[in-house]
N, CA, C and O atoms as a MOPAC input file, in Angstrom:
PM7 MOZYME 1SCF
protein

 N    -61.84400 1    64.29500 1    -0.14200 1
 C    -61.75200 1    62.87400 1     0.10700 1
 C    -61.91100 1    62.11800 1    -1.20800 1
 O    -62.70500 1    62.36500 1    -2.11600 1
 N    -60.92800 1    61.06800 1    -1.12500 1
 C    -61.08400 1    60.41300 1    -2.55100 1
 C    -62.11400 1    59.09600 1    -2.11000 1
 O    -62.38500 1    58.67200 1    -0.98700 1
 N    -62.63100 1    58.57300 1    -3.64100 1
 C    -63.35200 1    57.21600 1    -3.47300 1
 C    -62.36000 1    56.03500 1    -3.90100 1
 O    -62.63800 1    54.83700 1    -3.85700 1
 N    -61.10100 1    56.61900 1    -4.33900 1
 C    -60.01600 1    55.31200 1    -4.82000 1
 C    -60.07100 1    54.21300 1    -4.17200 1
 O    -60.55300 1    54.30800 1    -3.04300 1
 N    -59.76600 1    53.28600 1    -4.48100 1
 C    -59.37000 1    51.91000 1    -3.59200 1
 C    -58.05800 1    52.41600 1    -3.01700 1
 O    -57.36800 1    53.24900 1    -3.60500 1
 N    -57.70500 1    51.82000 1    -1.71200 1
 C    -56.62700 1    51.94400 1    -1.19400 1
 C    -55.36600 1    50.99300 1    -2.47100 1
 O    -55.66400 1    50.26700 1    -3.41900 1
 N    -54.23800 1    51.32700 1    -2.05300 1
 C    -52.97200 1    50.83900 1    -3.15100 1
 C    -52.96100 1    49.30800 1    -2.09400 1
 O    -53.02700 1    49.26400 1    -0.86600 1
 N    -52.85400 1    48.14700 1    -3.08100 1
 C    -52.32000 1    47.11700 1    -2.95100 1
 C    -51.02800 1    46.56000 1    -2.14800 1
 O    -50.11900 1    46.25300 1    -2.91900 1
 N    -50.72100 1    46.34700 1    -0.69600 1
 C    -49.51100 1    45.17700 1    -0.96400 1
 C    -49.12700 1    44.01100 1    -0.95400 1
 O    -49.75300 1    43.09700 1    -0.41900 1
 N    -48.19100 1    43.90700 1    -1.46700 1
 C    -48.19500 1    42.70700 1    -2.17300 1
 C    -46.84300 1    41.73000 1    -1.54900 1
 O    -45.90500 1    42.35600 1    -1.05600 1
 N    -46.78700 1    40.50700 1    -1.57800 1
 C    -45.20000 1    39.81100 1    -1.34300 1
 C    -45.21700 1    38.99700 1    -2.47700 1
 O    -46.19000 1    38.71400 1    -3.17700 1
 N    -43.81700 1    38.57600 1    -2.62200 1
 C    -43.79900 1    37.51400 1    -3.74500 1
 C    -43.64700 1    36.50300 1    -3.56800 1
 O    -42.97200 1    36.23300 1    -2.57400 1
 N    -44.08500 1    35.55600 1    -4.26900 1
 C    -44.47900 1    34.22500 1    -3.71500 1
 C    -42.94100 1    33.70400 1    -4.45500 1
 O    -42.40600 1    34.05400 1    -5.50700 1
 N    -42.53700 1    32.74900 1    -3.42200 1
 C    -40.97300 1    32.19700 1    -3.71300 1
 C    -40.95300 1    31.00500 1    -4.62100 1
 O    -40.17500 1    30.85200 1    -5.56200 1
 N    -42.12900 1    29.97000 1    -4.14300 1
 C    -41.97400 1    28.53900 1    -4.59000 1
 C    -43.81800 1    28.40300 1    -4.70000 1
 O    -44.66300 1    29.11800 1    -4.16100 1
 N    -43.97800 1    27.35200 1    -5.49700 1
 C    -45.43300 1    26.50000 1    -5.97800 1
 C    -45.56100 1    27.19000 1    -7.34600 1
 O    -44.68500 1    27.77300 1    -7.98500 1
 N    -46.74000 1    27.01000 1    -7.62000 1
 C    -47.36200 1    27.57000 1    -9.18100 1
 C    -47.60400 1    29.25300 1    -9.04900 1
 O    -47.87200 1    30.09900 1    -9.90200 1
 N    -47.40700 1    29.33100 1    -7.72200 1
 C    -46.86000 1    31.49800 1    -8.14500 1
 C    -45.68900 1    32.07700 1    -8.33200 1
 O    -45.47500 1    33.25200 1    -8.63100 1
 N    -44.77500 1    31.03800 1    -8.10800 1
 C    -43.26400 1    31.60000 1    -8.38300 1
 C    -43.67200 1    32.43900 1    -9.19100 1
 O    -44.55100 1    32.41800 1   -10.05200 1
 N    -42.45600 1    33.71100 1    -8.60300 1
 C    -42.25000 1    34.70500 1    -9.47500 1
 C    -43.29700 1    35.49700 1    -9.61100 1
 O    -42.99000 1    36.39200 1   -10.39800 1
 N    -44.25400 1    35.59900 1    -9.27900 1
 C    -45.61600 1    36.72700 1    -9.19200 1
 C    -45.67400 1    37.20900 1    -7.80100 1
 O    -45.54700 1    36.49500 1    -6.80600 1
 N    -45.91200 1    38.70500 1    -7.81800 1
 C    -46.11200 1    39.85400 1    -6.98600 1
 C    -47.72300 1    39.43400 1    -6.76800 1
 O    -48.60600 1    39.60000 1    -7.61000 1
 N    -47.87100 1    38.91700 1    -5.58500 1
 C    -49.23300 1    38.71200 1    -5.24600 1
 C    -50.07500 1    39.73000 1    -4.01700 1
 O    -49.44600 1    40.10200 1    -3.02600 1
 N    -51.08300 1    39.99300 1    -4.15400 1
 C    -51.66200 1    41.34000 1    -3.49200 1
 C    -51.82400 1    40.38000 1    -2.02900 1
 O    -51.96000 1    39.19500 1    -2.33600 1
 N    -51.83600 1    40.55000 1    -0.91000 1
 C    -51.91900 1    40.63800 1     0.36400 1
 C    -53.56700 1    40.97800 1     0.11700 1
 O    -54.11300 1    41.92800 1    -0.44400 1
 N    -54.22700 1    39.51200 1     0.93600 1
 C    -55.77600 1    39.42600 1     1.37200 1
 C    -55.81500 1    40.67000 1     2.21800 1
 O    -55.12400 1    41.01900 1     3.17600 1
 N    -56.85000 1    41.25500 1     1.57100 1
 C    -57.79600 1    42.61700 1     2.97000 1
 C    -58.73300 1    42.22100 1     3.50400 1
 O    -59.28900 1    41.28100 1     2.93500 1
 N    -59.31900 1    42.70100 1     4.75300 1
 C    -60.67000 1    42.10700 1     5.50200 1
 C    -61.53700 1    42.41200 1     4.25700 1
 O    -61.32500 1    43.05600 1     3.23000 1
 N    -62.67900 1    41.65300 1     4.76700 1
 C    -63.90000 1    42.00900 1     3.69700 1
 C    -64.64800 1    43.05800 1     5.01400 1
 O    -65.83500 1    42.81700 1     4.79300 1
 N    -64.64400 1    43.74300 1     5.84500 1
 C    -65.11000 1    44.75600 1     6.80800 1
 C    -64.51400 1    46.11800 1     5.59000 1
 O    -65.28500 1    47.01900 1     5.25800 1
 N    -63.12600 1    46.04100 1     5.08100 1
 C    -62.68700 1    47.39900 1     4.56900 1
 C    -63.44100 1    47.26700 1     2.93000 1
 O    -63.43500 1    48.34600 1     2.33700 1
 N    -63.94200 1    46.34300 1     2.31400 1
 C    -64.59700 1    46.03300 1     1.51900 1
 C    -66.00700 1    45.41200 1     1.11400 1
 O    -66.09600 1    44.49900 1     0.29300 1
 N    -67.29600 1    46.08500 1     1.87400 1
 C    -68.05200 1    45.91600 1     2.18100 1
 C    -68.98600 1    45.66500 1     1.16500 1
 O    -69.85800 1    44.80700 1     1.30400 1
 N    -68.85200 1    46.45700 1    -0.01100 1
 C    -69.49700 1    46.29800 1    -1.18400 1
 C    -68.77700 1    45.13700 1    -2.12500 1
 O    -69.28900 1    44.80900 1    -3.19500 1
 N    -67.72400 1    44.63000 1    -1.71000 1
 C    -66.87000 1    43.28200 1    -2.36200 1
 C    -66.64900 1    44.48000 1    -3.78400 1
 O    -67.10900 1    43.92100 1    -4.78000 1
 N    -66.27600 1    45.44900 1    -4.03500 1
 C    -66.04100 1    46.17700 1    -5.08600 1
 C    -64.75800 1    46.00600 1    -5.40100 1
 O    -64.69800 1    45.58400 1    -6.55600 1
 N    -63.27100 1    46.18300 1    -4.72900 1
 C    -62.09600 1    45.74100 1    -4.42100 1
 C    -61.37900 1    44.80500 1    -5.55000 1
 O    -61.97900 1    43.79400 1    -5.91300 1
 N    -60.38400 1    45.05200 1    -5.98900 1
 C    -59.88800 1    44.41300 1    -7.04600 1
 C    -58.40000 1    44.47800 1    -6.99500 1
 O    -58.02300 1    45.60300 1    -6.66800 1
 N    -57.30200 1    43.51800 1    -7.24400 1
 C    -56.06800 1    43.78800 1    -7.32400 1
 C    -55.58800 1    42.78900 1    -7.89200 1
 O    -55.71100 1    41.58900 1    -7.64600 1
 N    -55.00100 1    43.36000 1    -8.70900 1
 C    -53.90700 1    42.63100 1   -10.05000 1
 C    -52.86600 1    41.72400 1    -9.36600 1
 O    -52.33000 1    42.07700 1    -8.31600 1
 N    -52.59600 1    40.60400 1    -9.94000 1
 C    -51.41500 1    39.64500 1    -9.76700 1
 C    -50.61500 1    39.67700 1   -10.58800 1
 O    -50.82700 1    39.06100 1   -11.63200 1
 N    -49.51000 1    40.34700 1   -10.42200 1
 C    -47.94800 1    40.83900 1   -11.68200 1
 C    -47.10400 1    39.56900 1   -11.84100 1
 O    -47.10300 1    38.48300 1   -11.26200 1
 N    -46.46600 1    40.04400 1   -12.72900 1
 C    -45.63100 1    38.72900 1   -12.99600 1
 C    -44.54000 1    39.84300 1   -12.33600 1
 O    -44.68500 1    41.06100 1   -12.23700 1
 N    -43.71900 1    39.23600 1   -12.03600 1
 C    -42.58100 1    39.60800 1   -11.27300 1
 C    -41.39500 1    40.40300 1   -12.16200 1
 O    -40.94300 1    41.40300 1   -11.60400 1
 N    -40.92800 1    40.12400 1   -13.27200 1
 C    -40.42500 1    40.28800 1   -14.48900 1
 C    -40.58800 1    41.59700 1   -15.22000 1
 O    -39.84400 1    42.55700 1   -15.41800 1
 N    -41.89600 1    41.27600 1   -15.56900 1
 C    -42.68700 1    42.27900 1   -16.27900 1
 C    -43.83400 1    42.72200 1   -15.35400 1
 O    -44.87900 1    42.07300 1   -15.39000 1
 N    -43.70900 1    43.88400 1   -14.44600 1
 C    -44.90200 1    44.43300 1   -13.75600 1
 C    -46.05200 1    45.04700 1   -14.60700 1
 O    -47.13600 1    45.18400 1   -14.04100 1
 N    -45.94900 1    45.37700 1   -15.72300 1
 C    -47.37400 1    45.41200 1   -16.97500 1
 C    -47.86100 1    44.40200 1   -16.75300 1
 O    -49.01000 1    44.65400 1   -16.39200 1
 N    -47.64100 1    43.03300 1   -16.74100 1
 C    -48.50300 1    42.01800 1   -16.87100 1
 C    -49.07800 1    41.39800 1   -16.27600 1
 O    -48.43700 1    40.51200 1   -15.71000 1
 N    -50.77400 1    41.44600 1   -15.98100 1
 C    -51.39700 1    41.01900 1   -14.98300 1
 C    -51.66700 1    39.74200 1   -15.52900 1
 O    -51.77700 1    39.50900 1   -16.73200 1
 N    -51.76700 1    38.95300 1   -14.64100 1
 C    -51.65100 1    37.56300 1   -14.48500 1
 C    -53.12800 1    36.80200 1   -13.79400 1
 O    -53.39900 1    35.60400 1   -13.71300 1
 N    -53.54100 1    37.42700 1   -13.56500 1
 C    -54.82700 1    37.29400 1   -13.00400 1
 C    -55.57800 1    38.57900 1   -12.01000 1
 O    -54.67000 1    39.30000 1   -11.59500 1
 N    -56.68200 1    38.97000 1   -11.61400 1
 C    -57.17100 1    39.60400 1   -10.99800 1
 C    -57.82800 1    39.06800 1    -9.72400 1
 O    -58.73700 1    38.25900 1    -9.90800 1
 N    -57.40600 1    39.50400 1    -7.99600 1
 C    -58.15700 1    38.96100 1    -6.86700 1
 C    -59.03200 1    39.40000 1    -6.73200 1
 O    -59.40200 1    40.29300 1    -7.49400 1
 N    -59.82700 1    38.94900 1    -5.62200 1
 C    -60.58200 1    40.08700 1    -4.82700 1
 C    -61.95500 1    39.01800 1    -4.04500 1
 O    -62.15900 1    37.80600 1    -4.12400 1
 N    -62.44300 1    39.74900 1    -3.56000 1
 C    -63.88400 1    39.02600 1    -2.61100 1
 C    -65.22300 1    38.98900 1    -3.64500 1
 O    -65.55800 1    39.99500 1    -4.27100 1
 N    -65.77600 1    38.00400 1    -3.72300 1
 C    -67.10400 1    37.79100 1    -4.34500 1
 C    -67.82000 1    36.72400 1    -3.40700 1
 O    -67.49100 1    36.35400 1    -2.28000 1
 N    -68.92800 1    36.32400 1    -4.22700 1
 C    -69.91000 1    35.81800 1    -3.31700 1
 C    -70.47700 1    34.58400 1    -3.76800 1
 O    -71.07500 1    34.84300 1    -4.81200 1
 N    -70.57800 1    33.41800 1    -3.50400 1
 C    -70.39600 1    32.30800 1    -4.05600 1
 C    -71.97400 1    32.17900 1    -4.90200 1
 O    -72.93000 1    32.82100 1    -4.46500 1
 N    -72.07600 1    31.56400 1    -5.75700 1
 C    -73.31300 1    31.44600 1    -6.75300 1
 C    -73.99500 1    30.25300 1    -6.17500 1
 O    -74.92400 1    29.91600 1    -6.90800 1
 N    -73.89300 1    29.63600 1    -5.32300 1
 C    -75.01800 1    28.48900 1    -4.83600 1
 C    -75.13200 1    28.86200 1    -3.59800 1
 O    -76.33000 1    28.94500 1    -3.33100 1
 N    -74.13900 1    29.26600 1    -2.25300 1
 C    -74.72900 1    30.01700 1    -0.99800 1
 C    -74.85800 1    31.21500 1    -0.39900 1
 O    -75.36600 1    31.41400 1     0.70500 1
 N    -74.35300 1    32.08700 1    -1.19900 1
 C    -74.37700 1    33.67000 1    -1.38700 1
 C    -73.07000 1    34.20500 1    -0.53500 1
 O    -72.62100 1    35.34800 1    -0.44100 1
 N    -72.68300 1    33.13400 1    -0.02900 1
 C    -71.89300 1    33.27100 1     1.12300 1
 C    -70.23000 1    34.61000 1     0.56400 1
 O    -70.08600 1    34.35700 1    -0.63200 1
 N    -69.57500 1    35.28500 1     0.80100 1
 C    -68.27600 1    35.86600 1     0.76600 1
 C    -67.11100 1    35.02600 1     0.95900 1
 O    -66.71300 1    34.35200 1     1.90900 1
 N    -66.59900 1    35.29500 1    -0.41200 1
 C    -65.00700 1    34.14900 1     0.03300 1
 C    -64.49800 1    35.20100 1    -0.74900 1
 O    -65.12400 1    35.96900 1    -1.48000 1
 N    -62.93100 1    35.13800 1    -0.44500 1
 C    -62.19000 1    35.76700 1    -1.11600 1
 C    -61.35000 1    34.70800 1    -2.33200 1
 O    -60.60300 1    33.75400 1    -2.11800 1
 N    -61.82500 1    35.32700 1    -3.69700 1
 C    -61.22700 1    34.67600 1    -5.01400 1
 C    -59.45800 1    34.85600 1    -5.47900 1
 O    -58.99000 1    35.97800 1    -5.67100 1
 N    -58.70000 1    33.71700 1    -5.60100 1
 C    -57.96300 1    34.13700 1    -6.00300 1
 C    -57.76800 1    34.22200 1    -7.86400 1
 O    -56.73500 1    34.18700 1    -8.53400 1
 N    -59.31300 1    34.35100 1    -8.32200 1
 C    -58.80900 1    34.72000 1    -9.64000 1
 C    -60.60600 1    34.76400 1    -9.56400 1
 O    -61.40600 1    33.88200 1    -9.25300 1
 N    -60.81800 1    36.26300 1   -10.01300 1
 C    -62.25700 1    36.85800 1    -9.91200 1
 C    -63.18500 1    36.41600 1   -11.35500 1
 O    -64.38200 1    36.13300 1   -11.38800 1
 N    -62.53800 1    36.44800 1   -12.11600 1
 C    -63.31800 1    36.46100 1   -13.28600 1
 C    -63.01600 1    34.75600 1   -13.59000 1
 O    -62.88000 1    34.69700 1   -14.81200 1
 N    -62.86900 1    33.48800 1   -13.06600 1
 C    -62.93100 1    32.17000 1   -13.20800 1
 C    -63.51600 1    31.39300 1   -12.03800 1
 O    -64.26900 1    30.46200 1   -12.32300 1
 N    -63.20500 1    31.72200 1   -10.43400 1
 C    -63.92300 1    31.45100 1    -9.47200 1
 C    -64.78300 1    31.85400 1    -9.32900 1
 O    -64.84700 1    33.03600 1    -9.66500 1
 N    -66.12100 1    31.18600 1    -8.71800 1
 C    -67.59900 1    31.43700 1    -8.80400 1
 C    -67.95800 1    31.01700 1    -7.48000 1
 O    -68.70600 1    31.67500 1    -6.75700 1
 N    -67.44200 1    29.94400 1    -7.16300 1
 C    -67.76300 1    28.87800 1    -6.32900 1
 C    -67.33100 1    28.84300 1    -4.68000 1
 O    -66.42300 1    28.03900 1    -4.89300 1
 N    -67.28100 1    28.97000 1    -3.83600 1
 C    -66.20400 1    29.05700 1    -2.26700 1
 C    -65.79800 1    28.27700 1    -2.40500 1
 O    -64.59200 1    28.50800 1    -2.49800 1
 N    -66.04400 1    27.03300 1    -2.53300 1
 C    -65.25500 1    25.83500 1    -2.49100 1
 C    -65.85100 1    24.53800 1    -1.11600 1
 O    -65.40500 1    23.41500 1    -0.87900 1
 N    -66.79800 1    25.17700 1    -0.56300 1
 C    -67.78500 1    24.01800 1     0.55000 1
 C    -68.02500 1    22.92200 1    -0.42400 1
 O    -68.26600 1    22.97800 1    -1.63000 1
 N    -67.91200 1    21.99000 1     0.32100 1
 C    -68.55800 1    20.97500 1    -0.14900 1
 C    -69.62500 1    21.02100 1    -1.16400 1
 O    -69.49900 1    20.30000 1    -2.15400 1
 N    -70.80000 1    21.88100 1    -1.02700 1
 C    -72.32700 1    22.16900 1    -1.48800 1
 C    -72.33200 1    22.37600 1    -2.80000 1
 O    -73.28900 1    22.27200 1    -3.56700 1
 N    -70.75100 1    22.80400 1    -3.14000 1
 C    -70.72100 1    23.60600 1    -4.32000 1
 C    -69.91900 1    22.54100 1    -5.12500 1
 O    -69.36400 1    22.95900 1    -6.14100 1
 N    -69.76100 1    21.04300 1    -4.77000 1
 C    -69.12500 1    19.81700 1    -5.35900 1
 C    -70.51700 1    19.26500 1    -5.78200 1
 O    -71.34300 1    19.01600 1    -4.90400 1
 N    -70.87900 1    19.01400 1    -7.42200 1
 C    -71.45500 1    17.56800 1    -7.11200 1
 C    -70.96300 1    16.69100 1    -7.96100 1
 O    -69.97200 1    16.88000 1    -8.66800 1
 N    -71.75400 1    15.53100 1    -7.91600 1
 C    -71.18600 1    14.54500 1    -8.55100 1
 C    -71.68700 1    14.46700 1    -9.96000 1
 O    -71.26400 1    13.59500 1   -10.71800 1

């Protein structure tokens, strides 16, 4: 038995600010329990080039699980709680 992550799929986003990127398809956070889970966002063009990295983390003011669409810049879920002025 392997410990790999399962392989990514992905659709491509047609129109907005992802045109043209191979974007990974959200997984439950049940198959990712440890939020360990990670999958690359390709540019469509050039599949070497990751464009950002997804995946589930846990917000830094309610501990709460959201799924990030860019892991290493989102911190936050996005509730209200996590706005201030």
């Amino acid at each position: 038995m392997s410990d790999a992550a399962p392989a990514a799929e992905y659709r491509i986003a047609a129109f907005g600010e992802d045109a043209g990127f191979l974007i990974p398809l959200r997984w439950s956070l049940n198959s990712d329990p440890e939020m360990t889970r990670r999958a690359p966002v390709l540019d469509r063009m050039n599949r070497n080039r990751v464009v950002r990295i997804v995946g589930w983390r846990r917000c830094l003011v309610c501990k709460a699980p959201f799924f990030s669409e860019d892991v290493r810049r989102n911190r936050l879920c996005g509730d209200p709680h996590a706005i201030q002025d």
